[in-house]
C-alpha positions in Angstrom: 0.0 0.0 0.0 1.1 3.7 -0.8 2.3 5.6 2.4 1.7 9.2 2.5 3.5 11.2 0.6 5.0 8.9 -1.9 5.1 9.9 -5.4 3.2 8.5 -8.0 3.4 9.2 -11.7 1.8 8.7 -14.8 1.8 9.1 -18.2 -1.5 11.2 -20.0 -2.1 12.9 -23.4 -1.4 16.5 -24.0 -5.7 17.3 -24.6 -6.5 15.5 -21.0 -4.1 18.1 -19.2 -5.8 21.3 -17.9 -5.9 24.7 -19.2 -3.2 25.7 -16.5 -1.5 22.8 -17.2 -0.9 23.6 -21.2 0.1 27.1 -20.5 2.2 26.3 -17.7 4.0 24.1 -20.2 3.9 26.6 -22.8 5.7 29.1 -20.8 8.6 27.0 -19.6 8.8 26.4 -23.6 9.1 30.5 -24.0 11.8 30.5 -21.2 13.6 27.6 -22.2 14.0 29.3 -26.0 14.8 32.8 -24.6 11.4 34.0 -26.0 10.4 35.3 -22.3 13.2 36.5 -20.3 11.5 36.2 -17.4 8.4 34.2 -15.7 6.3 37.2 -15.3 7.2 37.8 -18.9 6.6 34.0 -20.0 3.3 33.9 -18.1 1.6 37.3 -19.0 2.4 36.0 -22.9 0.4 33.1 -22.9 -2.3 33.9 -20.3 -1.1 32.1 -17.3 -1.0 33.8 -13.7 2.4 32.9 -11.8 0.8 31.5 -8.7 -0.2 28.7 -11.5 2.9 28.6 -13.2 4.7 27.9 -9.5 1.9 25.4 -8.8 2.6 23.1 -11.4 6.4 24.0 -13.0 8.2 21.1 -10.7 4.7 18.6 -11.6 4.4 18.3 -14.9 7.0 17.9 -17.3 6.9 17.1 -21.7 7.8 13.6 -22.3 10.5 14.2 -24.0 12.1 16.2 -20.9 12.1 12.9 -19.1 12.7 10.1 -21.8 16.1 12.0 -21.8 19.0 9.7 -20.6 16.7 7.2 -20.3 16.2 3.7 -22.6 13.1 3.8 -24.7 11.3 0.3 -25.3 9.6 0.3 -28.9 7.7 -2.4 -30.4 7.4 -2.1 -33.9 5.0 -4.7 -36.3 6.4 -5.1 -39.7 6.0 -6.6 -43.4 8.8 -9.7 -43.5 11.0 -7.9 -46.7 14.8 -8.5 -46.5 16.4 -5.6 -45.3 13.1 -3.9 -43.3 15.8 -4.6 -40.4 18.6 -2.8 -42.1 16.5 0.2 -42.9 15.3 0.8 -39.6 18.8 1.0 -38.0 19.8 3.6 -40.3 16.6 5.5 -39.0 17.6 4.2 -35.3 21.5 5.6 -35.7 20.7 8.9 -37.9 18.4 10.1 -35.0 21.6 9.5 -33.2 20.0 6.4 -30.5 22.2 3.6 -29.2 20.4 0.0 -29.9 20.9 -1.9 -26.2 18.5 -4.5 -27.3 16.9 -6.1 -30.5 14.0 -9.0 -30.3 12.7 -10.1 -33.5 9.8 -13.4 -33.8 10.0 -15.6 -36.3 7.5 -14.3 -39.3 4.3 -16.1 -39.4 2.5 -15.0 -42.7 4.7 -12.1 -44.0 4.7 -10.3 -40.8 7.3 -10.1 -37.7 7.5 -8.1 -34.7 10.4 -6.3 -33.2 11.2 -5.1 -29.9 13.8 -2.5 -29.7 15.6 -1.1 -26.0 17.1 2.7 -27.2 19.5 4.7 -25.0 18.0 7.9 -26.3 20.2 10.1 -24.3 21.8 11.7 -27.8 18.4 11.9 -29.6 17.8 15.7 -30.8 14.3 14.7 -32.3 11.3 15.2 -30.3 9.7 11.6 -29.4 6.6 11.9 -31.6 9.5 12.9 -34.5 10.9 9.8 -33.9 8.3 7.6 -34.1 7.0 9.1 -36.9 10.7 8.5 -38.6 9.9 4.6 -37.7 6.6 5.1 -39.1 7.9 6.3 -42.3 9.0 3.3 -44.4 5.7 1.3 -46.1 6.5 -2.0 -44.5 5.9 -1.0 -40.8 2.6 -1.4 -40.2 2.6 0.2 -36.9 5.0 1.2 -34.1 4.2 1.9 -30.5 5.9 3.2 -27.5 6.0 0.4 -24.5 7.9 2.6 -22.3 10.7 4.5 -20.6 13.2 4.1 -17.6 15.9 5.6 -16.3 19.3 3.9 -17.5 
């Protein structure tokens, strides 16, 4: 059972995150670029009072922030074509990920799937970049994010 005052987390969507939530977000985007110089600045910009900004700035971070040094789990279901495995290495090194682990099945009726384990530490793409990049070449029929932990 929990005890008070353990943490808890939890992965949502962007759209099931409040209003305060989004903007709060927002703004450490504006900070983070140099856009705001400052958190009054950041918050009066995109409509946010500070008391919010404070509430939630150390709660709720992009996805991205914290898949950072961390290994991302993929699992990837693919057309059987020689060299779909080649192909999305290339994609896997030029977004500058280190493969830790690879588990392909045996194809049953022209199709395989693939687990991946990425140190993404060096990844410059954002993670819905990426998988979209994985997503790109006709014979992946889908790829999907299992999940993320620290190295």
């Amino acid at each position: 059972m929990k005890q008070f005052g353990e943490d808890q987390f939890y992965l949502v969507r962007e759209d099931v995150l409040t209003e305060s939530m989004q903007k709060m977000l927002e703004a450490k985007r504006l900070l983070v670029s140099g856009e705001a110089s400052t958190i009054q600045e950041a918050t009066t910009q995109v409509g946010l009072s500070r008391s919010a900004f404070y509430k939630y700035k150390d709660a709720v971070y992009p996805f991205e922030a914290i898949a950072r040094e961390r290994v991302l789990t993929v699992f990837i279901q693919l057309e059987d074509l020689k060299g779909s495995l080649a192909v999305l290495m290339e994609i896997i090194s030029s977004s500058h990920c280190n493969v830790l682990t690879i588990h392909q099945t045996i194809p049953v009726q022209g199709r395989a799937n693939i687990t991946l384990s990425l140190d993404v530490t060096e990844m410059e793409l954002s993670m819905e970049a990426f998988i979209h990049k994985l997503n790109g070449p006709s014979f992946v029929d889908s790829v999907h994010l299992v999940s993320s932990g620290a190295l």
